[in-house]
N, C-alpha and C positions, 0 to 999 in steps of 0.2 A: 526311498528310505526303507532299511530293514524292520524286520517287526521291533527288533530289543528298542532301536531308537524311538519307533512311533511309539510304542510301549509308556518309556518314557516322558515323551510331549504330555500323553493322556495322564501321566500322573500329577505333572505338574501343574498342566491345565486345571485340573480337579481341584488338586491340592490351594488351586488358589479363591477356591472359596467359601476355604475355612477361616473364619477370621481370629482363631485362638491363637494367642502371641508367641503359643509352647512350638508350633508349627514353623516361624518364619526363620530360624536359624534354618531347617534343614530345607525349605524350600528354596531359601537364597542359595543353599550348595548345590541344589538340583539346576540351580539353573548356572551358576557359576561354571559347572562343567558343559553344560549346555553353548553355554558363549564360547567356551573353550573348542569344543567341538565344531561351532560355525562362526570361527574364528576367520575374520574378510570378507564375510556377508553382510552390508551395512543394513542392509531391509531386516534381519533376524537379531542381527546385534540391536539394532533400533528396539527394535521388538521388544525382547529380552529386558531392554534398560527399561523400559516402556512399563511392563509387566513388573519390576521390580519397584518402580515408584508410584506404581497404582498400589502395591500389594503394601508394600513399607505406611503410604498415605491413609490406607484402607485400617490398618492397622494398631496407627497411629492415632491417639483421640488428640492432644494437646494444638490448642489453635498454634500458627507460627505469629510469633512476634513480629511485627514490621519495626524499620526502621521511623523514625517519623522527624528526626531532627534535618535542620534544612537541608535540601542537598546538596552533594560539593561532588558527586560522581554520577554521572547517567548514562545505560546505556538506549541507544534510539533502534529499533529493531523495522525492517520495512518500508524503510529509506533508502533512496539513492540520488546518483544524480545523470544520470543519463535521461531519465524520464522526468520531463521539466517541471509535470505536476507531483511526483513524488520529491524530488529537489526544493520546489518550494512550497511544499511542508516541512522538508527537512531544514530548510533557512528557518523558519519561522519558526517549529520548536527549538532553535538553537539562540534564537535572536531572544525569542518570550521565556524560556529561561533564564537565561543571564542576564534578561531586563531584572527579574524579579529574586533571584537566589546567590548566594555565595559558590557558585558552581567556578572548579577547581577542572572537570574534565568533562567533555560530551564524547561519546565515544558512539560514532555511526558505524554499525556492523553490515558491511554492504560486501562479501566479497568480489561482486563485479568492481568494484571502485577500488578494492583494495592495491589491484593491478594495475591502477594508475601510475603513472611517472611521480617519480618523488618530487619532483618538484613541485607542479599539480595539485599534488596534496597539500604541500607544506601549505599555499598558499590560502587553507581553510584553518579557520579560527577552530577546529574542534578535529579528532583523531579518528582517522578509518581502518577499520578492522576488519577480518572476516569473520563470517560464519557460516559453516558450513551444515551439513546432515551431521559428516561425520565427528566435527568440530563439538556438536550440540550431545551427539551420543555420546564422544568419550567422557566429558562434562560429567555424563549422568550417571555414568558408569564409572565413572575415577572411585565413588567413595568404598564402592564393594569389593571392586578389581585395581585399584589402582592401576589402572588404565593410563594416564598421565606420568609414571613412573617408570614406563617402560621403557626399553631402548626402541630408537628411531619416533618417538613423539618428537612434535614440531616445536620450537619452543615458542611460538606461535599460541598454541594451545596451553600451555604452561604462561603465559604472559595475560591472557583467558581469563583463567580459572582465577589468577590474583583479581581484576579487574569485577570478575562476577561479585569475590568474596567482599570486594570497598564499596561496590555501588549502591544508590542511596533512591535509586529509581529507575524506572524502566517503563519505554513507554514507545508502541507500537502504531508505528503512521503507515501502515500497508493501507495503498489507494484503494484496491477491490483484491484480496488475496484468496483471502477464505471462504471459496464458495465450489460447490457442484458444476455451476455454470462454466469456471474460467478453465476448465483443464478434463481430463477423462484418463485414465489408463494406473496401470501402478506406480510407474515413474513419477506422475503428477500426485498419486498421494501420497509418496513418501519425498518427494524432493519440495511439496509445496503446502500441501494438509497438515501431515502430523508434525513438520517442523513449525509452522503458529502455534498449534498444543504445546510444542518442546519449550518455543519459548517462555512461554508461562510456567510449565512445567520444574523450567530450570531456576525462574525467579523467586517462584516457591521456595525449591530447595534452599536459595539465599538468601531468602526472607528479605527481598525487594519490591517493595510495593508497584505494582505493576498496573499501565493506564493503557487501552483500547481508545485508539484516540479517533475522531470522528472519520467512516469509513463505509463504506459500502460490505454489508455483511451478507452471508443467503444466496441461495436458496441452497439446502444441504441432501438433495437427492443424492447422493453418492451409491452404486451399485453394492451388491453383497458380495464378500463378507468386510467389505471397508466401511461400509454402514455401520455396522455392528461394532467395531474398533472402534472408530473415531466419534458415535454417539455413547457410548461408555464413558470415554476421555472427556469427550462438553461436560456430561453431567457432572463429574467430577472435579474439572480444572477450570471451566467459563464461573465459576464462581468465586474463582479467587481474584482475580482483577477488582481493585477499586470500582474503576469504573470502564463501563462498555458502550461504546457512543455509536452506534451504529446511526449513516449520516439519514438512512432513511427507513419510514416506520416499516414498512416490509423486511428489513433487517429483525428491527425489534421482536416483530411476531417468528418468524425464523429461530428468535433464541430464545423465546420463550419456556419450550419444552425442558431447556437445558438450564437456565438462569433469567433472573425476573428481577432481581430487588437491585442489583447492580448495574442495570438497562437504561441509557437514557437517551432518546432520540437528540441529535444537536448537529447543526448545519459547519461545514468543512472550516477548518482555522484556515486557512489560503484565505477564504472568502470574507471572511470577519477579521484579519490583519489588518488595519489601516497603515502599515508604515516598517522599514526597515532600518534598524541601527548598524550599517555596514560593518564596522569596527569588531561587533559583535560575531559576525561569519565569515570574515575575513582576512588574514594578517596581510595582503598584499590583492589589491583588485583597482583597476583602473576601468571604467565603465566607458562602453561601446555605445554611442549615442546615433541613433539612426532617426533621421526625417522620415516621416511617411508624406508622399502628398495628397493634398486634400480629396475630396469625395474617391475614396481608397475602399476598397472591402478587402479582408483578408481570407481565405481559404486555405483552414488549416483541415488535414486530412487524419485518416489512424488505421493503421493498419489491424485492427482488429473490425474492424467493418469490412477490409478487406476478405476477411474471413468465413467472413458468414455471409456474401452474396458475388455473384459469377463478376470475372476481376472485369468483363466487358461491361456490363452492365453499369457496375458504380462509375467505369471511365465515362461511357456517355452520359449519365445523369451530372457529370462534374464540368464536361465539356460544353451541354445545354446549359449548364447555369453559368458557366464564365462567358459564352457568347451574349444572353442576357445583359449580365452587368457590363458588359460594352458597352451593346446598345442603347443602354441606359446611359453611359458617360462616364462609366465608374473605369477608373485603376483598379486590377488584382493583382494582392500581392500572395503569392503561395508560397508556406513556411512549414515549420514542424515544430511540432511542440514535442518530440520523444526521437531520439537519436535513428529508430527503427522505422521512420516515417520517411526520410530523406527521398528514397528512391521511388516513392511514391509520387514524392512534390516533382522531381527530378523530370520524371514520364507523361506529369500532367504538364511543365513546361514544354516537354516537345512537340507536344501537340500545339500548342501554339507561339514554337518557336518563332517567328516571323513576326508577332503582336510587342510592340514596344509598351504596350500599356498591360500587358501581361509580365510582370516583373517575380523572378525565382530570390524567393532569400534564403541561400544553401549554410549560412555561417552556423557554427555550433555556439547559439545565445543561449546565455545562462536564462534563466526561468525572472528575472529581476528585468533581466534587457529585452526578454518576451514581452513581460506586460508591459512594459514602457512605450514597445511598439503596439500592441493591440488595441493601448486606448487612444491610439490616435486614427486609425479605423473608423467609419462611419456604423459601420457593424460588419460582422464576422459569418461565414460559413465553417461551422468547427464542429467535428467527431473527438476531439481529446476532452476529455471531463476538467482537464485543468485549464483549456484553454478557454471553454467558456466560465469557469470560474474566474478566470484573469478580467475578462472579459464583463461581466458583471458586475464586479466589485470596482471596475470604474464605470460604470454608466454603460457600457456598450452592449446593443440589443446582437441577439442569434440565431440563425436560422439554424437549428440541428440537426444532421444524421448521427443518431444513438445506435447502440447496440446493449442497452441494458437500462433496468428501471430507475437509476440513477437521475440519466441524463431527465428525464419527466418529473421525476420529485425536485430537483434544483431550479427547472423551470417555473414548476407548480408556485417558489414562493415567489417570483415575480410577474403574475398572470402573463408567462409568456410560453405557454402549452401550446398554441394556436401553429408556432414554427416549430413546433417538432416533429419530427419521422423518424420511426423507428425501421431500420433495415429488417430487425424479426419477420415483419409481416411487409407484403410488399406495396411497395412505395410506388404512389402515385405520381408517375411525373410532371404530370401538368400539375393538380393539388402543389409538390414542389415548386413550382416557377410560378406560380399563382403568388405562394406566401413571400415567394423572393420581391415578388413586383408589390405588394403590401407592406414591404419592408423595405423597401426602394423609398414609394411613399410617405411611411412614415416612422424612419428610424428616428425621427427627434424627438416623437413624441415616445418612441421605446425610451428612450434614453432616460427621459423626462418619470416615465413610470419605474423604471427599475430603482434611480437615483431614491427616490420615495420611498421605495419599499427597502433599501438598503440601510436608511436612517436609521427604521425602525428597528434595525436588529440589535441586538448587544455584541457588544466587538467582544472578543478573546474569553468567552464564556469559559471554556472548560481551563484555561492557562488559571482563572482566579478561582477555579474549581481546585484545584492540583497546591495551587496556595495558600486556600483554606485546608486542604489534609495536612499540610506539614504547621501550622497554627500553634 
């Protein structure tokens, strides 16, 4: 970059923090030409809208008005349905909605699913949309630049921007999104970091009350200078959300530095659902009813444990625990609970291609027809966080390979820590087949204690939370 432009940067940079009002006209042109100039750059245009809604916000003392009348538009951010535990949260805030509101439209912004077959779609009681980086920038930059008035805008994005200006709530079910741990590089912080901020960011702008719905949040080590950005942006925008439910307290202490009064620890809606209104998620679903046979365990796998330990290594530890539950007299059945799991189950059948009592379930089941099959399992070998949620919330005990402090806090409330292993640190094999043969013996009386501690919870806490705001 030549000196006149760096020149430039430096002035604007500066300029932004002056907070005199006499200032913001001429800084919004410095940078107006600015976008102009790095006009196709999505990382700088981001940037730029970024910088102009902190500085406008910064600027701006007048609280935003929320809507607060019931809702009848929502948009669900964080959702999808390939990943069976982000799907069924996404049934469940669609179902616990329209249990309780005059809801008119659910609008799930998932671009992977937007590529669905239209038929596919139609067959869901609520509307799939995308959202993109660049989707979420143009948004933010429409009101300065009319950005959406341009030629070659998508009318995609113009169809958006109506939907942003009606909606009546918004409310983000991302399983574990916003963290240091899930990703590294600048791709990952601009394709997955600063678009959670954006979200918020943009509800703001529309003055829609905006829910963090229960979630694994943390740890925010991010390298410099993305540190710096995107802890600028928490302190600023994590305060605007109602409410922030991070599913476990090492979340809560993670957001502390950035927001405190909005914080409140609360256990996953998957798990406190007791029940589905199909009609509710559905305009057209005929359900897939599968027998398990009895004394069965299931071994679901996840390809993010793939990741973080040598692919040999997990296949023998997977291969010593299905020879086990042989021995034992058990049926395995090996499934997937996330679309990117398949070729995993795929490889652990080959190896014991030739075992009739080693049974593959390759079908793509909805997240409804998973747990249907899970709680008829004696108990479960599962790495996917929603599978042992599925799995819990009917009685059925787990032996777990985790890869994150999730899996150990959901444990924690059903004193069932004792079968956990975490891949972080390395994992004892035998300790493993020890806790399988303990769980061999006495998954009834698992069953028997989980069932117990399930009573006690309160079902659909944060949905009669969200019901009392609109009051």
């Amino acid at each position: 970059m030549n000196a006149e432009k760096t020149i430039s940067l430096k002035m604007f940079l500066k300029e932004l923090n002056k907070k005199s009002s006499s200032f913001k006209k001429d800084i919004e042109n410095k940078v107006k030409k600015l976008v102009g100039f790095f006009k196709g750059s999505t990382g700088i245009e981001l940037g730029l809208g970024l910088s102009i809604s902190y500085l406008t916000d910064s600027l701006t003392k007048n609280e935003v008005t929320l809507k607060h009348s019931p809702p009848r538009n929502v948009l669900v951010f964080g959702g999808e349905l390939f990943n069976k535990g982000a799907q069924a949260m996404t049934f469940t805030v669609v179902d616990q909605l329209k249990r309780r509101f005059p809801i008119e439209n659910i609008y799930l912004l998932s671009s992977r699913d937007f590529r669905r077959d239209e038929m596919e779609k139609d067959s869901y009681n609520f509307e799939i949309l995308p959202f993109t980086t660049d989707i979420g920038k143009n948004l933010l930059l429409d009101d300065q630049f009319s950005v959406l008035e341009k030629d070659g805008v998508q009318p995609i994005e113009k169809k958006l921007q109506k939907i942003f200006r009606k909606a009546d709530l918004a409310i983000d079910i991302s399983g574990y999104t916003f963290s240091s741990q899930r990703g590294e590089g600048v791709l990952w912080i601009i394709y997955h970091q600063i678009p959670y901020i954006l979200r918020i960011i943009l509800s703001k702008k529309f003055s829609i009350p905006y829910f963090i719905f229960p979630q694994s949040i943390g740890p925010f080590d991010y390298p410099m200078p993305f540190k710096s950005v995107l802890y600028t942006l928490m302190s600023k925008y994590f305060k605007y959300p109602e409410k922030i439910y991070p599913r476990e307290p090492q979340g809560a202490e993670a957001l502390e530095p950035f927001t405190k009064e909005n914080v409140d620890v609360q256990r996953d809606i998957v798990l406190l659902n007791p029940e589905y209104n199909l009609g509710n998620i559905f305009n057209s679903f005929e359900t897939r009813e599968k027998n398990i046979d009895e004394d069965s365990v299931g071994i679901i796998p996840n390809n993010q444990v793939m990741k973080r330990i040598k692919k040999e290594t997990i296949y023998e530890i997977y291969e010593d625990i299905i020879q086990k539950l042989l021995k034992s007299q058990k049926k395995v059945y090996i499934l997937r609970h996330s679309q990117e799991d398949l070729n995993i189950c795929e490889e652990l059948k080959e190896k014991f291609e030739n075992y009739k009592n080693v049974i593959l379930l390759s079908e793509d089941m909805n997240a409804l027809e998973l747990e249907n099959i899970i709680k008829q399992f004696d108990f479960i070998i599962g790495s996917r966080y929603h599978s042992i949620v599925h799995a819990y919330k009917n009685g059925i005990p787990a032996v777990v390979i985790g890869w994150a402090i999730k899996y150990r806090e959901l444990m924690k409330d059903f004193d069932q820590e004792n079968y956990h292993f975490d891949i972080r640190k390395k994992i004892n094999k035998y300790e493993l087949l020890n806790s399988i043969e303990k769980m061999i013996e006495n998954y009834e009386r698992e069953q028997k204690k989980i069932n117990s501690e399930l009573a006690t919870m309160e079902k659909n806490y944060v949905f009669n939370e969200i019901e009392n705001f609109f009051d």
